[in-house]
N, C-alpha and C positions, 0 to 999 in steps of 0.2 A: 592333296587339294582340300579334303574335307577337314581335316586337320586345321588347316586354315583358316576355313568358314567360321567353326567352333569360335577358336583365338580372334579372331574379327568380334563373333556377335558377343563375344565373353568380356574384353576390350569397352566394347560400346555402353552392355551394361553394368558393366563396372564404372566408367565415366557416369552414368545418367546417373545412378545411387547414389557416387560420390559426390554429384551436385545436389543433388537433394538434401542430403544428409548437411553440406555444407552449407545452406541455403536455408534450410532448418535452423542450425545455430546461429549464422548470422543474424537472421531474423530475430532471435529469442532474445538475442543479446542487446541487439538493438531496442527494442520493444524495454527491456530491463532498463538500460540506460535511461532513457525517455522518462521511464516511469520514476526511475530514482531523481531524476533532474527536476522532474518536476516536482516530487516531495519534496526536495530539501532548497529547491526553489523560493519553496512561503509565496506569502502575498503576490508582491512582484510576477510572478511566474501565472499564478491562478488568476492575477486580474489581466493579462497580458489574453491568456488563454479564454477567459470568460468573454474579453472584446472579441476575440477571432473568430467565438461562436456565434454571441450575436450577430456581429455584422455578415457572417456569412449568410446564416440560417432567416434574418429577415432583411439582409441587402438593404443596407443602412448605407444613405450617402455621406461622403467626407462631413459636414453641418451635422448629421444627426447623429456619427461616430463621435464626434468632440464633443456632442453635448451629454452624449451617454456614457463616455468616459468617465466624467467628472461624476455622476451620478454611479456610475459603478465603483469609483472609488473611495466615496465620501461609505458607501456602504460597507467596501471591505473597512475601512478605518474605522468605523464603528462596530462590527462585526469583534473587529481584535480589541477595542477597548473593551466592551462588554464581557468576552472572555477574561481577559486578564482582572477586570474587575471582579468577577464572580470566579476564578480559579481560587481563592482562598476556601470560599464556601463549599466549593466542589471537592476540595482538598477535606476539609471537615468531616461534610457526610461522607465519606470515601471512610477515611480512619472512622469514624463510631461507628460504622457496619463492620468494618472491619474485627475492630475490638469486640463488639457482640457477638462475632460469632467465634472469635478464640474464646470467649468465654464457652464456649459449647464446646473445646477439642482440651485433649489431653496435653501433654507439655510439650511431646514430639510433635502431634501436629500442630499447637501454636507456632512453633520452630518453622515450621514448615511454614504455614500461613504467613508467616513475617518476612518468610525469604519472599516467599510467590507478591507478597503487597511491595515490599522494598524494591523489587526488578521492576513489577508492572511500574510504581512511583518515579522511577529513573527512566524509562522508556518515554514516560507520559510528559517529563519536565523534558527531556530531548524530542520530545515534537513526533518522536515514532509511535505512537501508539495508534497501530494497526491490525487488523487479524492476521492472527498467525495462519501462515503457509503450511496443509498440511495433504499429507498424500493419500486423502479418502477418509473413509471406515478405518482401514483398519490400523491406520496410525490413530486417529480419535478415540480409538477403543480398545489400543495398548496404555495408551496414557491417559483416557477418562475411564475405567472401566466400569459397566454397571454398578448398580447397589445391588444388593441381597436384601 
C-alpha cells in the first residue's frame, strides 16, 4: 500500500514539472516568435503596433483613431525618408572612425578590425542590427577581456 502512495505522489509530480517545464518553452518560444515578427515586420508591423497602444492607453474613439492614424503614419514615412537620406553619411563617418583606428593596430588586427566592420556593415544593411544576446559577465568577459 505504501508503495503505491509513493508511485501516486511520484506520478503527480512528475506530471506538474513536466508541465512547467513544457509551459516554460512554450512560452519562450512564443514570446521569440512575436518578437522576431515584429522585427522583420518593418514599418507596417511598428505603425500597426503604435495605433494599438495609443488607442488603448488613451481610449481614442473610432474619429480620433482615423485621424491619428494618418498622423502617425505621415511620421513613420518621414522617419524612413530621413534615414535613408542620412544612411550615406552615417555610412561615411562609420568607415573614417573606422579607418583611424586601423591606423592604430598592426596588420593582424586591421584584419581583424575589417572582418568585425564588414559583419557589423551587412547586419546593419539587413535591418538586424541589434545587441547581441549574451549570457552575463562572464561571456562579456571571455570575449572583451580587460586591458592591462
Amino acid at each position: 500500500m505504501e508503495k503505491n502512495k509513493v508511485k501516486v505522489i511520484a506520478g503527480v509530480l512528475l506530471v506538474f514539472f513536466l508541465g512547467i517545464l513544457i509551459g516554460s518553452l512554450g512560452t519562450g518560444i512564443c514570446i521569440r516568435h512575436r518578437v522576431e515578427k515584429f522585427a522583420k515586420g518593418g514599418p507596417p508591423e511598428k505603425r500597426a503596433l503604435s495605433m494599438r497602444k495609443l488607442t488603448s492607453r488613451l481610449k481614442l474613439t473610432p474619429q480620433q483613431q482615423t485621424e491619428i492614424e494618418k498622423i502617425v503614419d505621415s511620421a513613420f514615412t518621414q522617419l524612413h525618408e530621413l534615414r535613408q537620406k542620412h544612411r550615406p553619411e552615417v555610412e561615411a563617418i562609420i568607415d573614417g572612425h573606422v579607418a583611424q583606428i586601423k591606423e592604430k593596430l598592426n596588420e593582424a588586427q586591421k584584419q581583424k578590425m575589417g572582418q568585425i566592420h564588414e559583419k557589423l556593415k551587412k547586419r546593419w544593411l539587413r535591418g538586424k542590427f541589434r545587441k547581441s544576446r549574451h549570457k552575463g559577465k562572464a561571456w562579456h568577459e571571455k570575449r572583451c577581456p580587460p586591458e592591462d
